[in-house]
RODRENVO-633407 format. One record per residue: residue number from 1; residue in three letters; x, y, z of N, C-alpha, C, O in turn. Coordinates in steps of 0.02 Angstrom, whole numbers. Layout:
<nodes>
<node num="NUM" residuo="ALA" n_u="X" n_v="Y" n_w="Z" ca_u="X" ca_v="Y" ca_w="Z" c_u="X" c_v="Y" c_w="Z" o_u="X" o_v="Y" o_w="Z"/>
...
</nodes>
This chain:
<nodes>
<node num="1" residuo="UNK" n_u="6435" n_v="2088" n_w="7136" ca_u="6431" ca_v="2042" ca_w="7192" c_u="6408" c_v="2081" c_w="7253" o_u="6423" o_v="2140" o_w="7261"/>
<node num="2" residuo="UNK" n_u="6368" n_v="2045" n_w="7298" ca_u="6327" ca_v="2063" ca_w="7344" c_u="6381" c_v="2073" c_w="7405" o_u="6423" o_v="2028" o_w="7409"/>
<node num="3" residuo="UNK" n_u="6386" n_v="2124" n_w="7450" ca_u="6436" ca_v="2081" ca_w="7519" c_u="6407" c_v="2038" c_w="7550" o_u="6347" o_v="2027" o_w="7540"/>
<node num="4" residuo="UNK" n_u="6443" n_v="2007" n_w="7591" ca_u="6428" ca_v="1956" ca_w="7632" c_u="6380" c_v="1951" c_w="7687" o_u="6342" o_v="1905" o_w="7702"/>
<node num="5" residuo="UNK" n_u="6392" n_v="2015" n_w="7717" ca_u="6328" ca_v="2009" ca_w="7774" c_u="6292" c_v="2058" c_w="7767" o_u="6277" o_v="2095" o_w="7814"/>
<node num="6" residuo="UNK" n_u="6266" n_v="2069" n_w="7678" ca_u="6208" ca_v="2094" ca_w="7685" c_u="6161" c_v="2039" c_w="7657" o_u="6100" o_v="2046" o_w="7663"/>
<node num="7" residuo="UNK" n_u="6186" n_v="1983" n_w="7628" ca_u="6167" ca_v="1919" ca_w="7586" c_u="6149" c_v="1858" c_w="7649" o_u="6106" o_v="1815" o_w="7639"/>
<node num="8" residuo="UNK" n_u="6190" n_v="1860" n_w="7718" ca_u="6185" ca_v="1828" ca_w="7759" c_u="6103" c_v="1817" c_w="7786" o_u="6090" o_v="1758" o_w="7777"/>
<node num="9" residuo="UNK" n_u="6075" n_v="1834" n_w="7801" ca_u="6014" ca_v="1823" ca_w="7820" c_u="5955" c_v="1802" c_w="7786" o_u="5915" o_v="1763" o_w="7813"/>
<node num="10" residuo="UNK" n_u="5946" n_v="1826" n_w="7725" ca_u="5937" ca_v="1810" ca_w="7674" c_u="5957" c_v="1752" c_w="7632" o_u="5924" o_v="1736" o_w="7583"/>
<node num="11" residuo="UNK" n_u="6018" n_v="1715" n_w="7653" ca_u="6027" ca_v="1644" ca_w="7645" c_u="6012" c_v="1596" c_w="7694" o_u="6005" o_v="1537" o_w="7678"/>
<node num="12" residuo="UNK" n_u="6006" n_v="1620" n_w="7767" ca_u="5984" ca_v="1574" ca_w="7813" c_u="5920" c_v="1571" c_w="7819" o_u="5898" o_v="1526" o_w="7855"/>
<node num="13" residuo="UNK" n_u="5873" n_v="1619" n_w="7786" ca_u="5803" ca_v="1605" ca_w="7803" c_u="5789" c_v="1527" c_w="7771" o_u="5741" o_v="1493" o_w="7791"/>
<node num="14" residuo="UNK" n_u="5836" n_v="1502" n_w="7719" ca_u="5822" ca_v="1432" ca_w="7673" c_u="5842" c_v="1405" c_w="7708" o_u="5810" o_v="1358" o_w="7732"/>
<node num="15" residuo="UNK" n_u="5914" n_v="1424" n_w="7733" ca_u="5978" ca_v="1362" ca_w="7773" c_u="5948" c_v="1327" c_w="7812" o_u="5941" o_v="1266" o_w="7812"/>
<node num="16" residuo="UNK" n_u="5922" n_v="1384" n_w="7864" ca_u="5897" ca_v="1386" ca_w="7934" c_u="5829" c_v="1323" c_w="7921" o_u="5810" o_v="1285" o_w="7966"/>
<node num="17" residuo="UNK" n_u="5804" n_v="1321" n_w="7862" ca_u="5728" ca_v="1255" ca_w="7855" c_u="5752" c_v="1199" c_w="7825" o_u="5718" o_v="1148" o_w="7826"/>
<node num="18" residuo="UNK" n_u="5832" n_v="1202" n_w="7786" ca_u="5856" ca_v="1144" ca_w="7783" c_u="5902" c_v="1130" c_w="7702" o_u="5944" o_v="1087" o_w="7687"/>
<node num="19" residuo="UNK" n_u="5871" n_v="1187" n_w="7662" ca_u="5893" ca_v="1191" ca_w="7618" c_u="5976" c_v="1200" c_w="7604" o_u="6010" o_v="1240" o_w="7636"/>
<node num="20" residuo="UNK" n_u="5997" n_v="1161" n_w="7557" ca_u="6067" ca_v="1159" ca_w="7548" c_u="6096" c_v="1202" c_w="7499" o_u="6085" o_v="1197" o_w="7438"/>
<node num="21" residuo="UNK" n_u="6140" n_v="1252" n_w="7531" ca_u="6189" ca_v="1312" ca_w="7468" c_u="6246" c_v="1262" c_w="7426" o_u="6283" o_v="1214" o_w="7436"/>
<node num="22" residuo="UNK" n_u="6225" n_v="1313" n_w="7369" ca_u="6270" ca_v="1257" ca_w="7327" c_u="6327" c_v="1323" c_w="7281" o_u="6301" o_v="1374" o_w="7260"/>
<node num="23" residuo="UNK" n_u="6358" n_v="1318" n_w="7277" ca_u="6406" ca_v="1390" ca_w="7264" c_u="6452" c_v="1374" c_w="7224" o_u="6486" o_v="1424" o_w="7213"/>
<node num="24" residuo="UNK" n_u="6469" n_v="1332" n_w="7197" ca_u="6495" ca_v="1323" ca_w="7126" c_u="6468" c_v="1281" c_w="7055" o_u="6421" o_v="1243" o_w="7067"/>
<node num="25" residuo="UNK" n_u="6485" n_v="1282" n_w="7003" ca_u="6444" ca_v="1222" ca_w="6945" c_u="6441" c_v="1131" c_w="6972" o_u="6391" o_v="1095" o_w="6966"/>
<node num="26" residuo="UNK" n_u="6494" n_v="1116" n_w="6994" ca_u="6493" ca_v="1059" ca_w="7003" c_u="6454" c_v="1032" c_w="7042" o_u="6429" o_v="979" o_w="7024"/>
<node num="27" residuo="UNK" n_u="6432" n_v="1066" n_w="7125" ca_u="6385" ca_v="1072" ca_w="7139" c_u="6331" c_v="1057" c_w="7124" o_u="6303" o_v="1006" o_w="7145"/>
<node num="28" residuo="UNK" n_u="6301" n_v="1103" n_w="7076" ca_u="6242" ca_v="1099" ca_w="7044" c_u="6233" c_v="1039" c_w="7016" o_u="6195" o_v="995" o_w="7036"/>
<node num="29" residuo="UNK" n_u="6272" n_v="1037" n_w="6967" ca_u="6266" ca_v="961" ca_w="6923" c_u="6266" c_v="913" c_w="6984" o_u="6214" o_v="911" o_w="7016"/>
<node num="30" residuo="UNK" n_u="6298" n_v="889" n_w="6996" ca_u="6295" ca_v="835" ca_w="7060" c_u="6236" c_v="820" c_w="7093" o_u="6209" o_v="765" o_w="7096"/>
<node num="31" residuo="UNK" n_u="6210" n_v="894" n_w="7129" ca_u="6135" ca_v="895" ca_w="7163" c_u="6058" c_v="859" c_w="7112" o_u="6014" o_v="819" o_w="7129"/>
<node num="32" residuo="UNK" n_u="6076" n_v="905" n_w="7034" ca_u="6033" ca_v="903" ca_w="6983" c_u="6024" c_v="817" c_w="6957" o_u="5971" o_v="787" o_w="6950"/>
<node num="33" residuo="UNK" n_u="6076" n_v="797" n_w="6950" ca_u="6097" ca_v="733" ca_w="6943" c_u="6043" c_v="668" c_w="6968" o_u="6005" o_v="633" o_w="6936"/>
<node num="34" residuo="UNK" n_u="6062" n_v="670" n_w="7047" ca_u="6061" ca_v="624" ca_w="7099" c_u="5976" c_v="620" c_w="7078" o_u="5942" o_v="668" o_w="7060"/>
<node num="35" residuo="UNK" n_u="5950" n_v="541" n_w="7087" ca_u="5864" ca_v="496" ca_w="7076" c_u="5860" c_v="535" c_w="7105" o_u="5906" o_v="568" o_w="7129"/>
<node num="36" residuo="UNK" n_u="5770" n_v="549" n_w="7116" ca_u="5720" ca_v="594" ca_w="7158" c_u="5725" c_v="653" c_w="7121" o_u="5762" o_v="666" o_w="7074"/>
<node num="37" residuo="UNK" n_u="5679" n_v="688" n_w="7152" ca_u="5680" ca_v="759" ca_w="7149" c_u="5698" c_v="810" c_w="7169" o_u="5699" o_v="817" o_w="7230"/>
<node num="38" residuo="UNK" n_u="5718" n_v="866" n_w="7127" ca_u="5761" ca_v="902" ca_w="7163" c_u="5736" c_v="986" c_w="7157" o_u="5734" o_v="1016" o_w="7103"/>
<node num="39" residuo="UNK" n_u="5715" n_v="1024" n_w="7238" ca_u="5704" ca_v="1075" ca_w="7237" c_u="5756" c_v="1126" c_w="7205" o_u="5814" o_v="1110" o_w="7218"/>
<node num="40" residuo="UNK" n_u="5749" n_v="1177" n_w="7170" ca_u="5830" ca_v="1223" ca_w="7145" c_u="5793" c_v="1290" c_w="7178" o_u="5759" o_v="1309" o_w="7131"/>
<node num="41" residuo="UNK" n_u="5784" n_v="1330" n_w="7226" ca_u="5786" ca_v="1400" ca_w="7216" c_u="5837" c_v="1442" c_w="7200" o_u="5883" o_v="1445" o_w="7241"/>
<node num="42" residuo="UNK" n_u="5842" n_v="1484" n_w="7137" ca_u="5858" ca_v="1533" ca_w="7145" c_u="5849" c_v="1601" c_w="7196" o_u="5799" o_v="1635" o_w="7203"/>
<node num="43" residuo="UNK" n_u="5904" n_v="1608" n_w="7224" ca_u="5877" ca_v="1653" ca_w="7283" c_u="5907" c_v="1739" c_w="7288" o_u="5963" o_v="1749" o_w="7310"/>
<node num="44" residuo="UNK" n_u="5877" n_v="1777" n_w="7273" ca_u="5910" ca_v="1857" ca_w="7249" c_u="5880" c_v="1917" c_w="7332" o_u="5847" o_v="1907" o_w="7383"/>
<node num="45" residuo="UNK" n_u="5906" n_v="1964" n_w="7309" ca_u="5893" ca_v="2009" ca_w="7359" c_u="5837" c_v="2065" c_w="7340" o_u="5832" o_v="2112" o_w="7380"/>
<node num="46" residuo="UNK" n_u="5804" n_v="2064" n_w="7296" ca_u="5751" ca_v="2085" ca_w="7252" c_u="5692" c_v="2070" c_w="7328" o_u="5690" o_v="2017" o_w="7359"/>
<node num="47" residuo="UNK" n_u="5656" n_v="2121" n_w="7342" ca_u="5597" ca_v="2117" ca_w="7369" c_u="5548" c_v="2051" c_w="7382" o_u="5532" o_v="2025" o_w="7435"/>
<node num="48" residuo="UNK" n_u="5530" n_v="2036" n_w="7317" ca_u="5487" ca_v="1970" ca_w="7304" c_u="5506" c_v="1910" c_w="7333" o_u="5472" o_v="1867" o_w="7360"/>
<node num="49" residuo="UNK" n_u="5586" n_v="1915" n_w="7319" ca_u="5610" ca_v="1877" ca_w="7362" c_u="5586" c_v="1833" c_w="7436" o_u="5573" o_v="1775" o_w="7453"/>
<node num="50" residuo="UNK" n_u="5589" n_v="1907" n_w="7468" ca_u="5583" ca_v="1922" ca_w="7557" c_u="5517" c_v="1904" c_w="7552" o_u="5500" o_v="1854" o_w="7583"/>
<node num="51" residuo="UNK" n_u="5457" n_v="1948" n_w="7506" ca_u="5400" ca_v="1935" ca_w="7525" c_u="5373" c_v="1884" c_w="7516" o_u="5340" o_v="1864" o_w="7564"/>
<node num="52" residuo="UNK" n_u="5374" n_v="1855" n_w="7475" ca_u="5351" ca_v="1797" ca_w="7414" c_u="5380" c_v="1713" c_w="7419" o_u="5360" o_v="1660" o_w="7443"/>
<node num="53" residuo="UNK" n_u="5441" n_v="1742" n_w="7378" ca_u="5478" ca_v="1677" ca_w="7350" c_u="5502" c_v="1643" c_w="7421" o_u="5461" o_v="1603" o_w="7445"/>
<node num="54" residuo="UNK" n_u="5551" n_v="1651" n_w="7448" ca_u="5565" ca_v="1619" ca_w="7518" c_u="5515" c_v="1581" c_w="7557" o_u="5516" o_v="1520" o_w="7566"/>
<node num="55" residuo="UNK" n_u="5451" n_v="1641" n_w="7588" ca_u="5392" ca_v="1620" ca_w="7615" c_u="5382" c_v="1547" c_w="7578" o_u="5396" o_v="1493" o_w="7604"/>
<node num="56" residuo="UNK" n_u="5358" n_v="1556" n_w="7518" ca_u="5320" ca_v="1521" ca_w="7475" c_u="5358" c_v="1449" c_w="7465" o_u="5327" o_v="1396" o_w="7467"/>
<node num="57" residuo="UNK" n_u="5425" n_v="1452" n_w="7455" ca_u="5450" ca_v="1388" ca_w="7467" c_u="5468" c_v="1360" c_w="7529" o_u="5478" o_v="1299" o_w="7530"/>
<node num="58" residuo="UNK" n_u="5473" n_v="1391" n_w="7577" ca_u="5476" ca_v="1370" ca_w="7624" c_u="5395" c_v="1310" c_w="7657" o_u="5387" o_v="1260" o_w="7692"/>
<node num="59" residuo="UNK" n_u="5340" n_v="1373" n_w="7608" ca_u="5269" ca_v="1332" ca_w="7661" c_u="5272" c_v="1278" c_w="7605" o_u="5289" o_v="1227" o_w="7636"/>
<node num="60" residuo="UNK" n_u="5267" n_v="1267" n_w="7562" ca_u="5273" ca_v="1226" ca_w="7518" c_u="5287" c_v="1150" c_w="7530" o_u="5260" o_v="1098" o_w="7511"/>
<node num="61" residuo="UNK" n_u="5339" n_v="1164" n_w="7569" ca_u="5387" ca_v="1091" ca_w="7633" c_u="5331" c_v="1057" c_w="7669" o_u="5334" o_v="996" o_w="7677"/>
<node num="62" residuo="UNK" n_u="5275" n_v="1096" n_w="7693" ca_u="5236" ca_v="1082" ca_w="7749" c_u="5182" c_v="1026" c_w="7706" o_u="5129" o_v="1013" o_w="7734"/>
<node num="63" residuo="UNK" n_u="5196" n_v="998" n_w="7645" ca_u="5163" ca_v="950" ca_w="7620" c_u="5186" c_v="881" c_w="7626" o_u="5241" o_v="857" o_w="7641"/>
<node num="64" residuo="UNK" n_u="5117" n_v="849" n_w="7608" ca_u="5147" ca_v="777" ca_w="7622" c_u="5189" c_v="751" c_w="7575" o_u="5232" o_v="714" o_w="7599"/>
<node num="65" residuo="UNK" n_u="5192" n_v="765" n_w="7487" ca_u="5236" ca_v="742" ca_w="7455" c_u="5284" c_v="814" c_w="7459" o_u="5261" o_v="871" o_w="7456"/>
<node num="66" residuo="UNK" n_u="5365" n_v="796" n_w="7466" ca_u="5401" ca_v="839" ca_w="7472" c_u="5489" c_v="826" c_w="7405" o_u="5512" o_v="772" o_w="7387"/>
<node num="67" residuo="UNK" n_u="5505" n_v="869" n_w="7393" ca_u="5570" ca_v="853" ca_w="7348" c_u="5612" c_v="810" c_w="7357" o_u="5569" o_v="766" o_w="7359"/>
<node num="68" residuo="UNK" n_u="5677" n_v="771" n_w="7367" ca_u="5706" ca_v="732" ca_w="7404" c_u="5738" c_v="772" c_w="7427" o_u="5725" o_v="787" o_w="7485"/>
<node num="69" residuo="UNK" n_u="5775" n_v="796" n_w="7404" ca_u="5820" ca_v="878" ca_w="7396" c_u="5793" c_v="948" c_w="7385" o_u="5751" o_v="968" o_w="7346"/>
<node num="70" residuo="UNK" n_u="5825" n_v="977" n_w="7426" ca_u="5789" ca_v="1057" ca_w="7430" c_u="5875" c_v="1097" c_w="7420" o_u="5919" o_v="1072" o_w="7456"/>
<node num="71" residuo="UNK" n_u="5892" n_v="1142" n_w="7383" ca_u="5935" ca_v="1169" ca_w="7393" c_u="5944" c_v="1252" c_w="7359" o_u="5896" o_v="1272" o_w="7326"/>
<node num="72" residuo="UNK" n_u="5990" n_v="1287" n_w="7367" ca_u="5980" ca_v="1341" ca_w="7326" c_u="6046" c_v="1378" c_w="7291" o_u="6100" o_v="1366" o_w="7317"/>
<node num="73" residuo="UNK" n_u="6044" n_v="1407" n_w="7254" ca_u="6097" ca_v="1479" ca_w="7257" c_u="6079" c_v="1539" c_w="7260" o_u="6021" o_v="1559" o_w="7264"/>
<node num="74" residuo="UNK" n_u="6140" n_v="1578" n_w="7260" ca_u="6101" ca_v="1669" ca_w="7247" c_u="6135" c_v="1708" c_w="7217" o_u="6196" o_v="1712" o_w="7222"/>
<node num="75" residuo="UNK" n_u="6087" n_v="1753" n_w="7169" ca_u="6092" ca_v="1781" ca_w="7117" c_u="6138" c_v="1850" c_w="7132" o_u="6120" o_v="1896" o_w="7169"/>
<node num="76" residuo="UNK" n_u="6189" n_v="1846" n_w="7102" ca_u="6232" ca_v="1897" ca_w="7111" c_u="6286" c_v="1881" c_w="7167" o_u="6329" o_v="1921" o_w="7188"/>
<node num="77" residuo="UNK" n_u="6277" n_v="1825" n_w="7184" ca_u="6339" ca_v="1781" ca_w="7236" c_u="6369" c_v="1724" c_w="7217" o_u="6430" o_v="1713" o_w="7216"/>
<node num="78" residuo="UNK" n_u="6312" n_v="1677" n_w="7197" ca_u="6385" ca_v="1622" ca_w="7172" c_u="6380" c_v="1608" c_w="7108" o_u="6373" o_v="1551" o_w="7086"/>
<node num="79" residuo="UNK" n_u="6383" n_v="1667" n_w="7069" ca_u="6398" ca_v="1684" ca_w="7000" c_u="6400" c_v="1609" c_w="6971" o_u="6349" o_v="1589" o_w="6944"/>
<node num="80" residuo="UNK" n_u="6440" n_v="1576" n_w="6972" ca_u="6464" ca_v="1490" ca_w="6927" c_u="6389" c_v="1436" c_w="6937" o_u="6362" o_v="1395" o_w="6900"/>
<node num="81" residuo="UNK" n_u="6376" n_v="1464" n_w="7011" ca_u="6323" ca_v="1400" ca_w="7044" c_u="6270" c_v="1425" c_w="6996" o_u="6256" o_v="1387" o_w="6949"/>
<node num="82" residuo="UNK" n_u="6234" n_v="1490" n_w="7000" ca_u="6178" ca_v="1521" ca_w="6975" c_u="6169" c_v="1525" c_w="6877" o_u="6119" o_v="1533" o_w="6842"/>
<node num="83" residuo="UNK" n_u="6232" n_v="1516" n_w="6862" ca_u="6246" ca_v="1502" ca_w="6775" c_u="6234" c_v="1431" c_w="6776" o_u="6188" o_v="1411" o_w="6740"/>
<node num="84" residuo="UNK" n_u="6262" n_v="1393" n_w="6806" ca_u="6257" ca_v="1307" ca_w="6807" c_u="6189" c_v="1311" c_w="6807" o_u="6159" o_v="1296" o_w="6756"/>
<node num="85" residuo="UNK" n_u="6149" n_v="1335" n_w="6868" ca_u="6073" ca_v="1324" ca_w="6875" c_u="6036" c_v="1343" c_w="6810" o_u="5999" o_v="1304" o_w="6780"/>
<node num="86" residuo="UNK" n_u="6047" n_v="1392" n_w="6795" ca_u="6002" ca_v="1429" ca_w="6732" c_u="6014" c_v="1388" c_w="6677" o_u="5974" o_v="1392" o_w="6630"/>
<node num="87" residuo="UNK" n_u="6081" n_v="1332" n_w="6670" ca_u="6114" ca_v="1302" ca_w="6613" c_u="6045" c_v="1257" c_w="6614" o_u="6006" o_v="1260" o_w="6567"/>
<node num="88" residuo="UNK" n_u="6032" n_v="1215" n_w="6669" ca_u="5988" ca_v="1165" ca_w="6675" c_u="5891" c_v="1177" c_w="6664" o_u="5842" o_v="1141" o_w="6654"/>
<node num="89" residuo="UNK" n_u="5906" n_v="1256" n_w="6676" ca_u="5834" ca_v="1281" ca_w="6650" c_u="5813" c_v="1304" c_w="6606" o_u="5760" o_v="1336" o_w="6604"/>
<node num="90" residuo="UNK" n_u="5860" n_v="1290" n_w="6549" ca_u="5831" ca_v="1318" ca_w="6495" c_u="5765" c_v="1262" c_w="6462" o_u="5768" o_v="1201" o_w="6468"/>
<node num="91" residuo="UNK" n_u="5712" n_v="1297" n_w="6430" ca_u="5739" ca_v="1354" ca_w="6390" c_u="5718" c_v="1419" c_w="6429" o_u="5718" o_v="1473" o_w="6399"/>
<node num="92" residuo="UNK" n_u="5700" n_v="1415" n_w="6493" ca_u="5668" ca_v="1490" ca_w="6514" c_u="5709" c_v="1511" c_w="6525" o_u="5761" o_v="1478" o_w="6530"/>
<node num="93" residuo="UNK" n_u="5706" n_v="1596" n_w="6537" ca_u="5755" ca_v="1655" ca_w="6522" c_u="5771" c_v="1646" c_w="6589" o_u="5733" o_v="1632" o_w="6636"/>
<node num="94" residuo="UNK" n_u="5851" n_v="1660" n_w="6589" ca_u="5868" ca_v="1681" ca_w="6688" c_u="5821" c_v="1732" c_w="6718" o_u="5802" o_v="1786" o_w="6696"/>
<node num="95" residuo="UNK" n_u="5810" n_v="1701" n_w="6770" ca_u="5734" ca_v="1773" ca_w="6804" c_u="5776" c_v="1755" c_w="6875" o_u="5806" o_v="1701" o_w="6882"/>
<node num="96" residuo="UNK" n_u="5774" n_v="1798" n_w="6916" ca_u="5780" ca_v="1776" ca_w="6999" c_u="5740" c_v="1851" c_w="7057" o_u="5734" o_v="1911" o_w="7066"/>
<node num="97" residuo="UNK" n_u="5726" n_v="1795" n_w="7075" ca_u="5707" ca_v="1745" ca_w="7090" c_u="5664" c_v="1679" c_w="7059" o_u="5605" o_v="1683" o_w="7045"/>
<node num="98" residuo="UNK" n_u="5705" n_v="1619" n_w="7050" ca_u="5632" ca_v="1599" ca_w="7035" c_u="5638" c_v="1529" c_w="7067" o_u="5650" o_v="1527" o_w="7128"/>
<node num="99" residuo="UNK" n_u="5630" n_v="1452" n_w="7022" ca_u="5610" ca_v="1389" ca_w="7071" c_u="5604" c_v="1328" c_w="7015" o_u="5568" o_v="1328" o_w="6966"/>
<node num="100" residuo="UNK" n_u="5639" n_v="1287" n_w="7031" ca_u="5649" ca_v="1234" ca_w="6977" c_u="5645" c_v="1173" c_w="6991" o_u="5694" o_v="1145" o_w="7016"/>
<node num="101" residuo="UNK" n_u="5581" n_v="1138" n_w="6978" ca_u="5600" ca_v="1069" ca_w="7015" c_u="5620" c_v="1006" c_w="6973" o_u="5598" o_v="1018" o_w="6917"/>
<node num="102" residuo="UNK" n_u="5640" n_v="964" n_w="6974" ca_u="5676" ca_v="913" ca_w="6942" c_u="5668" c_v="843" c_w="6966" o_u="5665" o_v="828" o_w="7026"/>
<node num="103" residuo="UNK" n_u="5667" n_v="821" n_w="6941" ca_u="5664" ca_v="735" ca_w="6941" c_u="5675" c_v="695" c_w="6885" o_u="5651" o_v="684" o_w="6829"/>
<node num="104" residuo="UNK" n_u="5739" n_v="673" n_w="6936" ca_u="5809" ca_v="606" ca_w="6912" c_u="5842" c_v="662" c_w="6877" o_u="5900" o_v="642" o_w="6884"/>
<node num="105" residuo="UNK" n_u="5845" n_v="707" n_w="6851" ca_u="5884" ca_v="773" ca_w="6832" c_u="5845" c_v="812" c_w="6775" o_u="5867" o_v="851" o_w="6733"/>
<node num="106" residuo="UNK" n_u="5780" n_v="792" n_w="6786" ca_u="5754" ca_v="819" ca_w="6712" c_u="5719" c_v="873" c_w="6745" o_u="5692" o_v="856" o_w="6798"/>
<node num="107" residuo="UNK" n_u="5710" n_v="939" n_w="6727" ca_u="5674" ca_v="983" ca_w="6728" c_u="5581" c_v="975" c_w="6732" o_u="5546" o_v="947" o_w="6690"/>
<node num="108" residuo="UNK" n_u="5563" n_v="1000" n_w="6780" ca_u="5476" ca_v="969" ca_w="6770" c_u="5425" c_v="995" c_w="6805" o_u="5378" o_v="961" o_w="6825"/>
<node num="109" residuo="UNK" n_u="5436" n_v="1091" n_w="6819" ca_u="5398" ca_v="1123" ca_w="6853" c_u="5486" c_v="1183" c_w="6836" o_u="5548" o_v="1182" o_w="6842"/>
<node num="110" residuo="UNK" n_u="5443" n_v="1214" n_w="6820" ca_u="5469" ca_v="1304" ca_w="6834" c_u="5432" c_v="1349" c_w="6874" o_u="5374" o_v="1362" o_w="6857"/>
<node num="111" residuo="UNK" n_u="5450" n_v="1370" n_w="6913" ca_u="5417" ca_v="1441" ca_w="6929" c_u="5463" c_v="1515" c_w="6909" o_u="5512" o_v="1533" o_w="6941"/>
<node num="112" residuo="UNK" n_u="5440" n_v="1545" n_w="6861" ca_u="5476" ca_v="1612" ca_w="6854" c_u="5465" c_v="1668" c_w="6897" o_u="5413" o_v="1666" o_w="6928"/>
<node num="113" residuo="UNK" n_u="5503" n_v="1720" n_w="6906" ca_u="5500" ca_v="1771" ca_w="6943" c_u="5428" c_v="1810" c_w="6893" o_u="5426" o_v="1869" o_w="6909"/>
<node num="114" residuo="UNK" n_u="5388" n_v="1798" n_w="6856" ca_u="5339" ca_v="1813" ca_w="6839" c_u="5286" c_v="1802" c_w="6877" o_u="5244" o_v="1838" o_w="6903"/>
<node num="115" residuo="UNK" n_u="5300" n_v="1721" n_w="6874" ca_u="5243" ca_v="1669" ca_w="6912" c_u="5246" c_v="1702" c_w="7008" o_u="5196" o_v="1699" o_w="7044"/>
<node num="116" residuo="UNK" n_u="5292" n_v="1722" n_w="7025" ca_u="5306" ca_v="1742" ca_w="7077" c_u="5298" c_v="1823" c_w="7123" o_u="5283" o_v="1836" o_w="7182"/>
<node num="117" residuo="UNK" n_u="5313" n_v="1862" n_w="7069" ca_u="5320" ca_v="1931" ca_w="7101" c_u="5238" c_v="1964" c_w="7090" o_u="5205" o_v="1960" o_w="7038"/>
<node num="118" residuo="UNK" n_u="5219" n_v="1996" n_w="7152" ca_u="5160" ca_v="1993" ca_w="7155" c_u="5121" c_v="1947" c_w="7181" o_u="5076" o_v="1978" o_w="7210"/>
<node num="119" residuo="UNK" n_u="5114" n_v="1892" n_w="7188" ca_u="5101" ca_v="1859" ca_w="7217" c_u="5095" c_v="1815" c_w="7294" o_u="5146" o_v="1782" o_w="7302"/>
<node num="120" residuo="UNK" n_u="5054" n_v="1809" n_w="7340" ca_u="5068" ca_v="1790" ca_w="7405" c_u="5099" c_v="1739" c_w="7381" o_u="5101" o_v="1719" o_w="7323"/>
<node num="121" residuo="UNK" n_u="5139" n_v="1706" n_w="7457" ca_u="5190" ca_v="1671" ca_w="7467" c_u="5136" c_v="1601" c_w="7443" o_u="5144" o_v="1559" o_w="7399"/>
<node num="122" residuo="UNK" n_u="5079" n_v="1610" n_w="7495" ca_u="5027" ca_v="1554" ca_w="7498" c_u="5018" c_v="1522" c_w="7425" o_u="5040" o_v="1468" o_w="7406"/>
<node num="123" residuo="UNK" n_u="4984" n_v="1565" n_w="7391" ca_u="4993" ca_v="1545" ca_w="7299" c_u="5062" c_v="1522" c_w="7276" o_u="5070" o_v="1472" o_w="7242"/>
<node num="124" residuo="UNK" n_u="5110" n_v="1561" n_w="7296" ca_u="5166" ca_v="1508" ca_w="7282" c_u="5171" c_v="1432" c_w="7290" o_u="5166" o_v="1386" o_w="7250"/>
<node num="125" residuo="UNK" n_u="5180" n_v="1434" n_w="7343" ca_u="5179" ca_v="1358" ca_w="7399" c_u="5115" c_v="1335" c_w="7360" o_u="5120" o_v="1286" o_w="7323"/>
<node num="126" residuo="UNK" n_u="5080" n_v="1355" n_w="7364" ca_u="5008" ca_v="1301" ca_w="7317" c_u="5039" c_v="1272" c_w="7246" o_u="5034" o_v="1215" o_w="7224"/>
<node num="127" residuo="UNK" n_u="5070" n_v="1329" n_w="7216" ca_u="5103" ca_v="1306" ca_w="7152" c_u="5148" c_v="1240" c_w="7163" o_u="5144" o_v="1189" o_w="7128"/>
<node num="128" residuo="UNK" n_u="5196" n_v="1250" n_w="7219" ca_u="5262" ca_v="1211" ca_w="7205" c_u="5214" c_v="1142" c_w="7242" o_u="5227" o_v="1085" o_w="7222"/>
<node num="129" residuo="UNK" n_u="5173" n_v="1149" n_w="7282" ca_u="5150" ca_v="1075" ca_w="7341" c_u="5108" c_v="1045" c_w="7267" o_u="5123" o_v="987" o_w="7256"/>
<node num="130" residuo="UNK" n_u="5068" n_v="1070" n_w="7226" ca_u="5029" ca_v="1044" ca_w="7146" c_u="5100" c_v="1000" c_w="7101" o_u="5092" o_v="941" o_w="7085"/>
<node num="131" residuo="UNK" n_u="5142" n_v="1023" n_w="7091" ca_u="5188" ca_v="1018" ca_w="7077" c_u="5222" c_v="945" c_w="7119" o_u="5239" o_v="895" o_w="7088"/>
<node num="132" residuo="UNK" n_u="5227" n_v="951" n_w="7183" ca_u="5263" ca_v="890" ca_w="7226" c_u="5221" c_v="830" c_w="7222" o_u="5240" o_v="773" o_w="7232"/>
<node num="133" residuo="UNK" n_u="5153" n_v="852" n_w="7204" ca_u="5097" ca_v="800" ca_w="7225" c_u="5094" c_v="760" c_w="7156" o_u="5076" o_v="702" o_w="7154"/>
<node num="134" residuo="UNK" n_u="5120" n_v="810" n_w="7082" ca_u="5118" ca_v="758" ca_w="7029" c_u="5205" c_v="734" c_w="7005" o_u="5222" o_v="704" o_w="6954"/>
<node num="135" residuo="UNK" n_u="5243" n_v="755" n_w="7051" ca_u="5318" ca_v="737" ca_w="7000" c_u="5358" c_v="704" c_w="7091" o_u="5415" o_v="678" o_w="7092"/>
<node num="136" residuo="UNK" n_u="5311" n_v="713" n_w="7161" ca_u="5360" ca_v="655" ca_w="7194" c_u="5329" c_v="603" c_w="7218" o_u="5361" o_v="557" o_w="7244"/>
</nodes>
């Protein structure tokens, strides 16, 4: 487990645009659940993270079709929330960072920390806004 305020800033760069922490299983299910679509980042302290993944979902928002829900956890912090999440993404392997979007609770866009690391933020956000434009 991560401490707390080295994880702090690094969770508000999402908070801070609107995204909702979700920190235990029930959580998850509940969020995953609910009509519409639903953004999931996995969110870790891994580099790609900072450079990439964050950026990338964040510009992503700046489209006209958007998730209903945006929310996240983080990897190596809310241990229960981040197993719940991965429960709902199978069959891909736990990666984190990575990005899961959903609609009415079904799985229907992955992004893996493959699809991600290395990559500008911009190509991200192109991925997930392709993605919003055919599943919201």
């Amino acid at each position: 487990m991560y401490p707390a305020e080295l994880v702090k800033p690094m969770r508000e760069h999402l908070t801070q645009v609107g995204f909702e922490e979700l920190h235990n299983a029930e959580a998850v299910d509940t969020a995953i659940a609910q009509s519409g679509t639903t953004l999931v980042v996995v969110n870790s302290v891994c580099g790609c993270a900072a450079a990439n993944a964050r950026p990338g979902a964040i510009m992503s928002l700046e489209n006209d079709k958007r998730p209903t829900q945006t929310v996240t956890v983080f990897a190596g912090v809310d241990k229960e929330a981040v197993a719940k999440a991965r429960d709902h993404m199978v069959p891909f392997p736990p990666s984190s960072p990575c990005m899961a979007l959903f609609k009415d609770g079904e799985l229907v866009h992955m992004l893996e920390r493959h699809h991600i690391e290395g990559r500008p933020a911009e190509l991200i956000a192109e991925n997930l806004m392709n993605a919003y434009n055919e599943h919201c």
